[in-house]
Backbone as a chain_set.jsonl record, in Angstrom:
{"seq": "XXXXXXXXXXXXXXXXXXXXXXXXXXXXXXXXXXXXXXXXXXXXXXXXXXXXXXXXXXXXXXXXXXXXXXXXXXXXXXXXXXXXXXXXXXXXXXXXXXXXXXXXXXXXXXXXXXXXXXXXXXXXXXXXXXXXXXXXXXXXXXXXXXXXXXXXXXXXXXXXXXXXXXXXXXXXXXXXXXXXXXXXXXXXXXXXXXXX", "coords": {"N": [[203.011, 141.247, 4.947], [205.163, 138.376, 5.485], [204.668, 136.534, 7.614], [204.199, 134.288, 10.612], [202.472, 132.912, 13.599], [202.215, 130.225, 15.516], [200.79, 127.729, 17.256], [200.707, 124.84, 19.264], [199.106, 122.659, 21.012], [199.582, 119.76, 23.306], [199.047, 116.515, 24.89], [201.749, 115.971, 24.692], [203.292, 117.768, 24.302], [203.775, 121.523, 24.382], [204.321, 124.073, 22.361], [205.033, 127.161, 20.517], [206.019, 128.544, 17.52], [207.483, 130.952, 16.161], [207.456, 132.851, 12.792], [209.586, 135.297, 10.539], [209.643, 135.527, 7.39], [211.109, 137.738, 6.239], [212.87, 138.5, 7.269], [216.543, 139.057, 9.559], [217.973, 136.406, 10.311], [217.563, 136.691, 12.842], [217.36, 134.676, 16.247], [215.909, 132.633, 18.681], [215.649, 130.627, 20.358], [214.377, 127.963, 22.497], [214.102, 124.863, 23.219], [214.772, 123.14, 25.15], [216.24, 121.129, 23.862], [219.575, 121.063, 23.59], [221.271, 120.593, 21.107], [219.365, 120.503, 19.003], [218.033, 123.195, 18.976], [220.594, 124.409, 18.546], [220.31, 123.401, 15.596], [218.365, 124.902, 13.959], [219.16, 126.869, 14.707], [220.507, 127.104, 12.461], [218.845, 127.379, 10.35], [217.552, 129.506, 10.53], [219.654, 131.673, 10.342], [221.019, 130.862, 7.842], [219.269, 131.149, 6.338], [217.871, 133.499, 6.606], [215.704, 134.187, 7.988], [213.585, 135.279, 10.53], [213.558, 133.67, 13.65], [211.778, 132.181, 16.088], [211.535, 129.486, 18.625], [209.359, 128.46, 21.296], [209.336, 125.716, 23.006], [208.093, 122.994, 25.315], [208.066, 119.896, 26.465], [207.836, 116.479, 27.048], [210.511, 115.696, 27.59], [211.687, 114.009, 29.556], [210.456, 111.235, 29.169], [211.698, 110.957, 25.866], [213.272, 112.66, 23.108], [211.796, 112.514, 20.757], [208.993, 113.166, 21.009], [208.857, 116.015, 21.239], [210.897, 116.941, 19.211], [209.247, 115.757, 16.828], [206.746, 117.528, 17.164], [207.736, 120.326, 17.054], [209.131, 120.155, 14.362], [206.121, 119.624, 12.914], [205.207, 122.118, 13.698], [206.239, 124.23, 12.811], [206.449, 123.542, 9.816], [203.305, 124.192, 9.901], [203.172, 126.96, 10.642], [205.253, 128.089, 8.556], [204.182, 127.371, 5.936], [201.588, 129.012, 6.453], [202.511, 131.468, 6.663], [204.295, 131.738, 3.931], [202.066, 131.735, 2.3], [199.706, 131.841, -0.542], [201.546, 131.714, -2.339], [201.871, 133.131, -4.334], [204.293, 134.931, -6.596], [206.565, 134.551, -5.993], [209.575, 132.471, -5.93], [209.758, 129.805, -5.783], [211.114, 127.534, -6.151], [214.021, 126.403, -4.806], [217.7, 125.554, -3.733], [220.772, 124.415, -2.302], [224.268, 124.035, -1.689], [226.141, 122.836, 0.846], [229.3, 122.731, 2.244], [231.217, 121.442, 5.201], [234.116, 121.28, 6.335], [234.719, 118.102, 6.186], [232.326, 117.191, 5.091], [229.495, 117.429, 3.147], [226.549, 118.227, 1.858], [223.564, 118.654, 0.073], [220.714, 120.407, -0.316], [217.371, 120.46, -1.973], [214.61, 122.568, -2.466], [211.225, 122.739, -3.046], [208.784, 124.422, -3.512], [205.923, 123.094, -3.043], [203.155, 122.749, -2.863], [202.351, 119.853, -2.428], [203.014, 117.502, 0.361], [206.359, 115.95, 0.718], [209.114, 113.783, 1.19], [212.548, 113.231, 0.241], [214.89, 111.53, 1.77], [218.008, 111.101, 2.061], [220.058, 110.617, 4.277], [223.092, 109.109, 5.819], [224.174, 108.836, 8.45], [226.967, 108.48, 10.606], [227.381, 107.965, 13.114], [224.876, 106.632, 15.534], [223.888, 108.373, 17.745], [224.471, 111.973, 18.544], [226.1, 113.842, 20.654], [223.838, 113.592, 23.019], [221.907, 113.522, 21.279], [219.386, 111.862, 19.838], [219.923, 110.684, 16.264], [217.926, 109.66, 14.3], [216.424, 111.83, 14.661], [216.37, 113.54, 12.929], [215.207, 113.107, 10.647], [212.561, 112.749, 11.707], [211.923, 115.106, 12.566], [212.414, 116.33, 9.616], [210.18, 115.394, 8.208], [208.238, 116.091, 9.882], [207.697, 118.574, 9.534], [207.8, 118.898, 6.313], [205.415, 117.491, 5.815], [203.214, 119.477, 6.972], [203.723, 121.716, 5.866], [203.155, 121.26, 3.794], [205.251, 120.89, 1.273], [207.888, 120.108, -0.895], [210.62, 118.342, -0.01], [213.733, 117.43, -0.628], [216.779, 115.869, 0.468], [220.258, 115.277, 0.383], [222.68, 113.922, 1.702], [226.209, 114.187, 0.695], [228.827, 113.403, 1.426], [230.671, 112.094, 4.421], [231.828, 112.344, 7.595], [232.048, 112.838, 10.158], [229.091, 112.896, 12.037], [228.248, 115.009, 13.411], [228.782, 117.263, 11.758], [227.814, 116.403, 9.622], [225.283, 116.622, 10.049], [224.861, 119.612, 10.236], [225.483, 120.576, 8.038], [223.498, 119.714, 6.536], [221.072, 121.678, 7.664], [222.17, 123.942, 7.203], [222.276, 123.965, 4.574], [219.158, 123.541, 4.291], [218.222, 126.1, 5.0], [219.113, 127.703, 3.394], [218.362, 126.9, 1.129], [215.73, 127.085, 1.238], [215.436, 129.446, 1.733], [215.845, 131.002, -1.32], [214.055, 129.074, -2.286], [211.696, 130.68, -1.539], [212.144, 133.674, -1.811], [210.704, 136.523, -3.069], [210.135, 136.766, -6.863], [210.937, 139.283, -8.928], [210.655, 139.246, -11.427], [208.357, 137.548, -12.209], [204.9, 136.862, -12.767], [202.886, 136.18, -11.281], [201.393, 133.137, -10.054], [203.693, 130.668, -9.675], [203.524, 128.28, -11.238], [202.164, 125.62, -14.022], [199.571, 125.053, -13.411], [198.67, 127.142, -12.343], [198.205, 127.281, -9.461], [199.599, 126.258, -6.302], [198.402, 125.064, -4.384], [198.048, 122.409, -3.408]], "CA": [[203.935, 140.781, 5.977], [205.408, 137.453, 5.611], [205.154, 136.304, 9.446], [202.955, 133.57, 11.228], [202.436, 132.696, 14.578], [201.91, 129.057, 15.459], [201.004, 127.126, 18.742], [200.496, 123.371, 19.456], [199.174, 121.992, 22.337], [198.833, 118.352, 23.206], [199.247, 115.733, 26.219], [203.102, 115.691, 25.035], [204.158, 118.894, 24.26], [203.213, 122.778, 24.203], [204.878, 124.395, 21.373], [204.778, 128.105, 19.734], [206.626, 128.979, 16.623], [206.856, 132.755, 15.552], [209.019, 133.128, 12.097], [209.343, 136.361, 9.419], [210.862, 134.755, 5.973], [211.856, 138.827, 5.642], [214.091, 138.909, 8.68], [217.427, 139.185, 9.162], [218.447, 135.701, 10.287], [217.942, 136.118, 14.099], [216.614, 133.638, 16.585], [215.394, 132.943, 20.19], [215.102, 129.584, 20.783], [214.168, 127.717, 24.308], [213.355, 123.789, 22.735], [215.102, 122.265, 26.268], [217.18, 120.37, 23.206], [220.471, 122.171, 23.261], [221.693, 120.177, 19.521], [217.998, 120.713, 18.191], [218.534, 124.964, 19.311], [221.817, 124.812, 17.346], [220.492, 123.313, 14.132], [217.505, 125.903, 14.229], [219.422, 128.573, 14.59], [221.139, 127.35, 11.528], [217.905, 127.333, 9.345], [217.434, 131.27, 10.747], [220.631, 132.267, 10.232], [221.093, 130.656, 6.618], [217.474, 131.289, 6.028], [217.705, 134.972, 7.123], [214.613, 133.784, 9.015], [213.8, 135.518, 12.231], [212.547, 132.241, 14.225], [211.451, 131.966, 17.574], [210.577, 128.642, 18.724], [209.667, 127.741, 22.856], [208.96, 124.221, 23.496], [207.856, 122.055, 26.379], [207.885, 118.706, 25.41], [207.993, 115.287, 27.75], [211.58, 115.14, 27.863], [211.791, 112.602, 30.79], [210.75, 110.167, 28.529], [213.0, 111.049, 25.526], [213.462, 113.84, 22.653], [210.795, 112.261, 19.821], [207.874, 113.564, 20.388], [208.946, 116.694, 21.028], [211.353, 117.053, 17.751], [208.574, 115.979, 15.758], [206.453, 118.464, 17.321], [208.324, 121.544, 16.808], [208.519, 119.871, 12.805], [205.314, 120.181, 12.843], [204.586, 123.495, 14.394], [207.46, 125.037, 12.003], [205.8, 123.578, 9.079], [202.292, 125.371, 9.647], [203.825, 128.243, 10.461], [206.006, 128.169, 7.28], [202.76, 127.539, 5.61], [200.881, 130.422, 6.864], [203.83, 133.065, 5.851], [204.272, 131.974, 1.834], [200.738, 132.42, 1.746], [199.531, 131.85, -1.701], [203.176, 131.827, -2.958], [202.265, 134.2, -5.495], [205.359, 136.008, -7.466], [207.627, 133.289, -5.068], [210.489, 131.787, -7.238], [209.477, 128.367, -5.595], [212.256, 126.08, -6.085], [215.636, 126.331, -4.178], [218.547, 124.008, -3.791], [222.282, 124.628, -2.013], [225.055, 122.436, -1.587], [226.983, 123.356, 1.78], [230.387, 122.144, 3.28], [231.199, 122.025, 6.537], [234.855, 120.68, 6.905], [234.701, 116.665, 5.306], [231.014, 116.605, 5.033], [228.957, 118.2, 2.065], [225.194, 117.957, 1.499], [222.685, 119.029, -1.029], [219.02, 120.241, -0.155], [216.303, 120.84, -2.698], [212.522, 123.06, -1.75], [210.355, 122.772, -3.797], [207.02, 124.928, -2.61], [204.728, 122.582, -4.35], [201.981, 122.291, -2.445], [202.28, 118.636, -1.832], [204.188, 117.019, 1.276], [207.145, 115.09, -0.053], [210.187, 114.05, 1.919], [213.27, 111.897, 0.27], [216.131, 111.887, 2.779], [219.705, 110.233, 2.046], [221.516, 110.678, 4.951], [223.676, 108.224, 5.949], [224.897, 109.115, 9.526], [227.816, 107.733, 10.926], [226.606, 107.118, 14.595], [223.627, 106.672, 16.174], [223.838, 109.612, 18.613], [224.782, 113.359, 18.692], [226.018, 113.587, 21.918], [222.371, 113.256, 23.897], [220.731, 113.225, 20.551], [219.104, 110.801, 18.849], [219.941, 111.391, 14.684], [216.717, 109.519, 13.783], [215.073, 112.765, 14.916], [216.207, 114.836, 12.332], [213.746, 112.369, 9.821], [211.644, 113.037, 12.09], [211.834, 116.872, 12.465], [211.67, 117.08, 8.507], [208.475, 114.676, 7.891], [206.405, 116.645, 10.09], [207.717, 119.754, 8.576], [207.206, 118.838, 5.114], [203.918, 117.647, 5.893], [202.549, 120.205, 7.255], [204.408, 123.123, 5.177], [203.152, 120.573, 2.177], [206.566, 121.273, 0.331], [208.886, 119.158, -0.893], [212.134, 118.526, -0.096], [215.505, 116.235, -1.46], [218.075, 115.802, 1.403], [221.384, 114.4, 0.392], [224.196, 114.011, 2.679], [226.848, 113.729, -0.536], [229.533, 113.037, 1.9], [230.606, 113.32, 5.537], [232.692, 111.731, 8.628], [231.373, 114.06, 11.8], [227.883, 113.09, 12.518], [227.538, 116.52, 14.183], [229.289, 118.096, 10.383], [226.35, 116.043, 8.72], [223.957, 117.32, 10.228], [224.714, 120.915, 10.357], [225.414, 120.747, 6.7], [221.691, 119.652, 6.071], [220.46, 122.402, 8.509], [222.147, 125.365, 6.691], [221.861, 123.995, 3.003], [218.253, 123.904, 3.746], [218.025, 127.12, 5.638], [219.49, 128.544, 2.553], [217.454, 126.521, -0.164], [214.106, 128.1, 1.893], [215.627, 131.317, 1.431], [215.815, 130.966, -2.0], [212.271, 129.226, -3.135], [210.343, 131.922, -0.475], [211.706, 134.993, -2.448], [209.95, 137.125, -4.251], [210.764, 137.267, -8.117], [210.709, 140.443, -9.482], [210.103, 138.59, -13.001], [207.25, 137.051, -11.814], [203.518, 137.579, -12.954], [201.521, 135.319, -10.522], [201.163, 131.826, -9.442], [204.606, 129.615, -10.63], [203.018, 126.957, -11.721], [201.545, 125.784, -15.168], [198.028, 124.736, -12.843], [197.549, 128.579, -11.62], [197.816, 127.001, -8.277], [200.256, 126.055, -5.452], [197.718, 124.528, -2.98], [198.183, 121.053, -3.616]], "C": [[203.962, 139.262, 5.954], [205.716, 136.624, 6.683], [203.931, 135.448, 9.649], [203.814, 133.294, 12.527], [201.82, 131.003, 15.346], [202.273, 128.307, 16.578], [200.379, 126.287, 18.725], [200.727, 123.01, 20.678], [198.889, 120.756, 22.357], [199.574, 117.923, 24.785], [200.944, 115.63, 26.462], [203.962, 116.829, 25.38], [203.421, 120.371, 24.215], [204.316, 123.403, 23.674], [204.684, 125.599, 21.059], [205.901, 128.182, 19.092], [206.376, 130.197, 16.288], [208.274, 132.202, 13.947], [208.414, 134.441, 11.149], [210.095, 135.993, 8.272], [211.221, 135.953, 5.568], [212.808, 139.034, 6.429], [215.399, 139.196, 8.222], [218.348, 137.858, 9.964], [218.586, 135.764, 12.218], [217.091, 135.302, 15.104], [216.18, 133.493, 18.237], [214.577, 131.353, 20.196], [215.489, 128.879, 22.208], [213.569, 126.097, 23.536], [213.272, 122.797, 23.922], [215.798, 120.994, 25.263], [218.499, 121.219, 22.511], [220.851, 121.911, 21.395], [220.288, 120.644, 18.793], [218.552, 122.588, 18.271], [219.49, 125.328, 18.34], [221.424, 124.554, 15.885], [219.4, 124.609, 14.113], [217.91, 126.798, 14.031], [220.192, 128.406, 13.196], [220.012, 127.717, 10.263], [217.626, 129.135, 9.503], [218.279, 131.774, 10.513], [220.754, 131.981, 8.348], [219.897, 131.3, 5.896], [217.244, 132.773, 5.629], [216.099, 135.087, 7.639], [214.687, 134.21, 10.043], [212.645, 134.409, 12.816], [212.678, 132.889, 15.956], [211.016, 130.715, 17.714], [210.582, 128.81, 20.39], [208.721, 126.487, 22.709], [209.293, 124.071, 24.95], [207.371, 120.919, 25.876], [208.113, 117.358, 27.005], [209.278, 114.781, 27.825], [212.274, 114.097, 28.638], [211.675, 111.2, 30.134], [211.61, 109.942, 26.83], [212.72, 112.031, 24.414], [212.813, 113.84, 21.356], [209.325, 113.534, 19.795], [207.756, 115.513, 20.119], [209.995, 117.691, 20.008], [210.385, 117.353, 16.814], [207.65, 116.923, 15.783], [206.75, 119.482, 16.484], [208.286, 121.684, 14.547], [207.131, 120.312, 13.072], [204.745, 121.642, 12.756], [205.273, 124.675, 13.228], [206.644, 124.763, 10.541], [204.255, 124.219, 8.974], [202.562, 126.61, 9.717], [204.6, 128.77, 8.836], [204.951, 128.03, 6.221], [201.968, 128.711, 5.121], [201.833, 131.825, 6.6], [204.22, 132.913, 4.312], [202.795, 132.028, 1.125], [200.124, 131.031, 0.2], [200.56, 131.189, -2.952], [203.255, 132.649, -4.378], [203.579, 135.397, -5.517], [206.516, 135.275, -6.282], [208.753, 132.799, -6.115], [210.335, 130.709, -6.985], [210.11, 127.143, -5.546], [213.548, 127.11, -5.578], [216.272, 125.557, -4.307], [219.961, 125.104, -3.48], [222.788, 123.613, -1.602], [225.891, 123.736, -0.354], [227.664, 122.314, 2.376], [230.796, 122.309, 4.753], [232.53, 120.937, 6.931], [235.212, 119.723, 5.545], [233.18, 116.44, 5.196], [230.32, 117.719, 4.025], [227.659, 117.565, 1.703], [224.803, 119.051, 0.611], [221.151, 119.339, -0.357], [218.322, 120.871, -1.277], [214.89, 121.233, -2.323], [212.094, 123.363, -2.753], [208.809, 123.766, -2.966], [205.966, 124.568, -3.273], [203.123, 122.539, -3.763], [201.799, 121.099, -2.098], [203.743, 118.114, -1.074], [204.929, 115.858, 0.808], [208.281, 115.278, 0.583], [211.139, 113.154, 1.025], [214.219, 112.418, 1.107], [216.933, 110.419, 2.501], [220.696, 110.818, 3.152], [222.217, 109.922, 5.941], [224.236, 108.901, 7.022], [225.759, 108.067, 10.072], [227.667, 107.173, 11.97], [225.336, 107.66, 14.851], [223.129, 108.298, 16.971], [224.813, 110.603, 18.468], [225.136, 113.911, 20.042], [224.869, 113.064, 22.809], [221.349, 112.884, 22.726], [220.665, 112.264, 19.283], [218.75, 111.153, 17.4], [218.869, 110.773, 14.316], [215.962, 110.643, 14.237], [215.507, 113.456, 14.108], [215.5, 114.275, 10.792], [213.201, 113.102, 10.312], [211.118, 114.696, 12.178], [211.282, 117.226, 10.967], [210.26, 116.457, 8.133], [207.78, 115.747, 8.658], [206.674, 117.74, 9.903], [206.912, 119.855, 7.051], [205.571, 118.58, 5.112], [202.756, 118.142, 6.478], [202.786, 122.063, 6.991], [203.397, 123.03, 3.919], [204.02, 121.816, 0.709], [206.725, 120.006, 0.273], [210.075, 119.176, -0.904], [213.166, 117.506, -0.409], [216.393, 116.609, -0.229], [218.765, 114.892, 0.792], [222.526, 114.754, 0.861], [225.169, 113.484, 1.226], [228.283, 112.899, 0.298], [230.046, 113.569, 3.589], [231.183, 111.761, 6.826], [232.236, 111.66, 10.06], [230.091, 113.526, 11.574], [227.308, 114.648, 12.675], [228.021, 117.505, 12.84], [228.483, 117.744, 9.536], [225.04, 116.676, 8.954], [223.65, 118.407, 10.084], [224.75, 121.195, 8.841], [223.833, 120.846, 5.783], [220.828, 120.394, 6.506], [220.401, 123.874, 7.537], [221.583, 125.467, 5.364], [220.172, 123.722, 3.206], [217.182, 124.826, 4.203], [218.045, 128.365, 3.812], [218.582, 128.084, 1.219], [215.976, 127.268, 0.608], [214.263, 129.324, 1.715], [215.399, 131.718, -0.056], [214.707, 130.494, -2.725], [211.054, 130.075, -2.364], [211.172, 133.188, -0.988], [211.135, 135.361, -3.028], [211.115, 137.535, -5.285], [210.314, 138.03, -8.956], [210.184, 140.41, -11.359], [208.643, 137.961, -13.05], [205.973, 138.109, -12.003], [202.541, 136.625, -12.473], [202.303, 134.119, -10.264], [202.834, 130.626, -10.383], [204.498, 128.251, -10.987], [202.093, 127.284, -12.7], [199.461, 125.748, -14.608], [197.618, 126.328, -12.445], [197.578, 128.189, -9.854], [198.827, 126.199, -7.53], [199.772, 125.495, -4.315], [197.622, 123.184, -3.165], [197.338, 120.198, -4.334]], "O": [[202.936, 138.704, 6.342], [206.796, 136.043, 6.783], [202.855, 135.674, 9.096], [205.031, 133.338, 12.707], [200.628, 131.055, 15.65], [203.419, 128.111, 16.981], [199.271, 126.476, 18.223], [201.763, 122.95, 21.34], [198.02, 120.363, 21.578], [200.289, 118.589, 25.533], [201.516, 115.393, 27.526], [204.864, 116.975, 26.205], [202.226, 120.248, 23.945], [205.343, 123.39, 24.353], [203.482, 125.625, 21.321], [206.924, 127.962, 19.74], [205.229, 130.606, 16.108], [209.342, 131.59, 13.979], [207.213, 134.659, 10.987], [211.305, 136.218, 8.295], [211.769, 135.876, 4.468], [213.643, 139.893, 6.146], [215.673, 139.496, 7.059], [219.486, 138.204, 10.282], [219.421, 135.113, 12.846], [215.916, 135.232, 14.744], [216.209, 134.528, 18.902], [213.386, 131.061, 20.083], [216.502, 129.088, 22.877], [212.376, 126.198, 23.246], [212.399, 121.94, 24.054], [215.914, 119.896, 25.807], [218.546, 121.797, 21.425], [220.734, 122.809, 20.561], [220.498, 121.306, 17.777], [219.446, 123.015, 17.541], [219.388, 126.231, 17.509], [221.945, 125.208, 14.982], [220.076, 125.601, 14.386], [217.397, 127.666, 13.325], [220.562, 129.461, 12.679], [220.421, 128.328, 9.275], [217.53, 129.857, 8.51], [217.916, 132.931, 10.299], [220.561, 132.953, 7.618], [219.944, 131.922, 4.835], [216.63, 133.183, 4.644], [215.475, 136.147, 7.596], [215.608, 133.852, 10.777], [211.44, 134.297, 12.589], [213.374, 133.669, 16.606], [210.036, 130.478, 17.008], [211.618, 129.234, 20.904], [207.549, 126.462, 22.332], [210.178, 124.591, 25.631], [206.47, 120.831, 25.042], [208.688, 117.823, 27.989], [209.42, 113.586, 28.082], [213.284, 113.477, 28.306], [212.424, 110.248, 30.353], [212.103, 108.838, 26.598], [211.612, 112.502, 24.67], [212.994, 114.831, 20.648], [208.9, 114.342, 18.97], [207.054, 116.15, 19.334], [209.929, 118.92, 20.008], [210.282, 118.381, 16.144], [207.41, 117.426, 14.686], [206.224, 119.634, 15.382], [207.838, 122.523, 13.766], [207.003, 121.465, 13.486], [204.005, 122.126, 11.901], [204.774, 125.765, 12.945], [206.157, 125.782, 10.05], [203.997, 124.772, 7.905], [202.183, 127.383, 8.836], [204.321, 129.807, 8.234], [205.034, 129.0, 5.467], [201.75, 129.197, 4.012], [201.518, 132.996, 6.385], [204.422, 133.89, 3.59], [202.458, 132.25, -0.038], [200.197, 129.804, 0.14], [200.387, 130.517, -3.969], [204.172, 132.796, -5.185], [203.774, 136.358, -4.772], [207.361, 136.075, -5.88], [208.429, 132.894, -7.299], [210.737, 130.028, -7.929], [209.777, 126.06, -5.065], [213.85, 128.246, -5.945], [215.864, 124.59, -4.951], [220.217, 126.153, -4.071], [222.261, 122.566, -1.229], [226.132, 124.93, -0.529], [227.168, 121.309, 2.886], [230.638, 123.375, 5.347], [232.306, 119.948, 7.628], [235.671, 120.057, 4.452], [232.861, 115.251, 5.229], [230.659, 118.893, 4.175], [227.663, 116.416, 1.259], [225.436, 120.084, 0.395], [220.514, 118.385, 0.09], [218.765, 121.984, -1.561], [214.075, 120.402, -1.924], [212.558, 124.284, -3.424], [208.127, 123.493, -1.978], [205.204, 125.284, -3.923], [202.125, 122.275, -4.433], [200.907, 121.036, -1.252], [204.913, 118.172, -1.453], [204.32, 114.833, 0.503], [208.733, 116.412, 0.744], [210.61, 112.049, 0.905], [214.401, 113.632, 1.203], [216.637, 109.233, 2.648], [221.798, 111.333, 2.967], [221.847, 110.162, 7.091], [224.98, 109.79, 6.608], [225.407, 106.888, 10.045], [227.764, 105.947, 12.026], [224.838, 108.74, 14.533], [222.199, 109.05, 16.682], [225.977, 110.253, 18.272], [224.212, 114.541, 20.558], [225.08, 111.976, 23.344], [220.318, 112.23, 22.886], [221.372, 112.003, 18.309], [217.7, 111.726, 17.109], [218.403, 111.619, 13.552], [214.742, 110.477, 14.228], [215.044, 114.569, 14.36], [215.32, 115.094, 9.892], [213.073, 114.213, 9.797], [210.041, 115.191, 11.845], [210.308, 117.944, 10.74], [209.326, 117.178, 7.781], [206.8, 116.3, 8.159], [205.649, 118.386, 10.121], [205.927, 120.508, 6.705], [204.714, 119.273, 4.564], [201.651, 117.604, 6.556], [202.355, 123.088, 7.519], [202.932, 123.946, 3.241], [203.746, 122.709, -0.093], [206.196, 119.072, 0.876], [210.717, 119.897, -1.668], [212.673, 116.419, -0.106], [216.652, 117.801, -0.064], [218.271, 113.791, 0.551], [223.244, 115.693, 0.52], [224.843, 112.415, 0.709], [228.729, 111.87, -0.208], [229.968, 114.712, 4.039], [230.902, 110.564, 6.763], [232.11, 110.714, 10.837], [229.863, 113.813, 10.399], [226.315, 115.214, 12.221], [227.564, 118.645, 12.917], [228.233, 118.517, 8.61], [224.111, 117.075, 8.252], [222.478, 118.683, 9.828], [224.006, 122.082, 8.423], [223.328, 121.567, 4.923], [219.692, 120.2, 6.075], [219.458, 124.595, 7.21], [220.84, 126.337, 4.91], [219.663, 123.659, 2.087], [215.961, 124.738, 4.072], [217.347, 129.284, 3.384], [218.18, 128.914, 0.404], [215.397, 128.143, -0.037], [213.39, 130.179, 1.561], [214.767, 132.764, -0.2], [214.262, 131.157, -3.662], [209.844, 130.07, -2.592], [210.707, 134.122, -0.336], [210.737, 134.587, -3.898], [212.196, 138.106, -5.14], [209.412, 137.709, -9.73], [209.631, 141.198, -12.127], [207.952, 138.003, -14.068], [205.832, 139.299, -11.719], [201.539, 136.292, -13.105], [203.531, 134.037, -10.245], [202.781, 130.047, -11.468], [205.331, 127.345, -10.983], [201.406, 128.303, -12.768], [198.482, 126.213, -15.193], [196.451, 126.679, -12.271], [196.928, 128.895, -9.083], [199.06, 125.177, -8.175], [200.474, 125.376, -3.311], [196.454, 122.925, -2.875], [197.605, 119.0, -4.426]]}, "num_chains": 1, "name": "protein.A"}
């Protein structure tokens, strides 16, 4: 069973993540960040990820710590469900449009945390939300999934069409390096080993 359960407590935020990378893409999220909720559900839906996240986070003072949180919490969790990553195909990558805006994501399941991110947003804010948090969301994903991932926004007008583009294409690249390949005889790597 490809499923973890994952809860983070601290002075800022109280966090649980549930996900199944066998699901069928449905979700149940409560983050108290309605734009954060929507991309989420795009990574479960593209993903075919059944996610759950609930957050409580310090919202009063503003929507950081509890972004990077939830990164976090999503990356051990994500973690703790590829296991081993034995008989995994391990690398992904989709390019998704959404309108005038078209990105690229690349997952690597290497075992080591590795973020590059190109995405050039057009404004600052998402209605209430601040687009430097979706850095922030993948850093403490990646480094605590220890994957790696390539974000490139290739092109894009909408802020809110950039972002969702980078949500699904790497809902859908996770879907794709967390299957199992039926060609596969162990560990996809020349080291024997996927743990960093």
């Amino acid at each position: 069973m490809r499923q973890a359960e994952i809860s983070r407590n601290t002075l800022e935020t109280r966090i649980t993540v549930r996900l199944d990378l066998d699901g069928t893409g449905t979700s149940s999220l409560n983050t108290g960040i309605g734009f954060l909720d929507h991309m989420l559900d795009q990574i479960a839906r593209h993903g075919m990820i059944d996610l759950s996240v609930e957050a409580k986070g310090d919202l009063h003072i503003d929507a950081h710590h509890t972004v990077e949180d939830i990164g976090i919490t999503f990356g051990q969790a994500l973690a703790q469900a590829v296991g081993d990553k034995n008989g995994l195909r391990r690398y992904g990558h989709a390019y998704v449009p959404l309108d005038e805006a078209l990105s690229r994501v690349v997952v690597d399941l290497s075992g080591r945390p590795g973020l590059v991110y190109a995405l050039p947003f057009t404004r600052a804010m998402i209605g209430e939300f601040d687009v430097d948090l979706v850095r922030e969301f993948f850093q403490g994903m990646v480094n605590h999934a220890a994957i790696t991932v390539h974000i490139d926004n290739l092109r894009g007008e909408n802020a809110h069409h950039q972002a969702e583009t980078v949500f699904k294409a790497f809902g859908r690249a996770l879907r794709v390096a967390a299957e199992v390949d039926p060609r596969s005889n162990g560990i996809p790597s020349t080291k024997g080993s996927l743990q960093g």
